[in-house]
N, C-alpha and C positions, 0 to 999 in steps of 0.2 A: 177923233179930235186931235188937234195939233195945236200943241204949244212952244213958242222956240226954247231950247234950251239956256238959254239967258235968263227968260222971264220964271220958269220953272225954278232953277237956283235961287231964285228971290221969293219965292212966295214961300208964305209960313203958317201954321195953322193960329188962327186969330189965339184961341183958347192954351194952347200948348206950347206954339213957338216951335214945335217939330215941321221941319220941310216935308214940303207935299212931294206927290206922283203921282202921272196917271194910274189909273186904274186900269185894268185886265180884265179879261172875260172872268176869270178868276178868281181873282180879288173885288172885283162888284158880288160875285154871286153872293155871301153873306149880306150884304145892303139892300138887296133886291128882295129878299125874303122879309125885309122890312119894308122896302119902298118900292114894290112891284112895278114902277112907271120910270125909275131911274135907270137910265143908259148910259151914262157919260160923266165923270169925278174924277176928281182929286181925293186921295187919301194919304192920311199923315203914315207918319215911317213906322208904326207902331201898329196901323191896320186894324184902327179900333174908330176913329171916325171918317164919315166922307164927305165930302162938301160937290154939291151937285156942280155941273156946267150945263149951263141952260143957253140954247143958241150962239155956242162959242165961247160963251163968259163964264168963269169959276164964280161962283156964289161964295164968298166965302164973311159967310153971316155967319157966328155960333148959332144961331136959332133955327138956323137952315140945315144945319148940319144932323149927320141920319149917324148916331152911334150905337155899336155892336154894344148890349148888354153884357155887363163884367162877370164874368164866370165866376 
């Protein structure tokens, strides 16, 4: 997935106001073990919610959103 880096700088997480990034093989793999069909997100800088990208487009609904339970 490719986002320019203009529109990246701009997006925010609806809930938090923390700027996004893409995701990583990496950094998905905790979201995956909750959302086993998720390939491709946005997650806020703090790496505790991700907001899917579904056919190019970031979803960025809070109710969409797939968050790492708080330790």
């Amino acid at each position: 997935m490719e986002i320019s880096p203009s529109l990246l700088q701009a997006l925010r997480c609806p809930k938090t106001k923390q700027r996004l990034r893409l995701a990583t093989e990496e950094t998905l793999a905790p979201f995956q073990a909750i959302e086993p069909n998720l390939t491709d997100a946005l997650l806020t800088e703090d790496l505790q919610r991700a907001y899917p990208i579904d056919d190019g487009f970031p979803i960025l609904l809070v109710d969409r959103a797939i968050e790492l339970p708080s330790v």
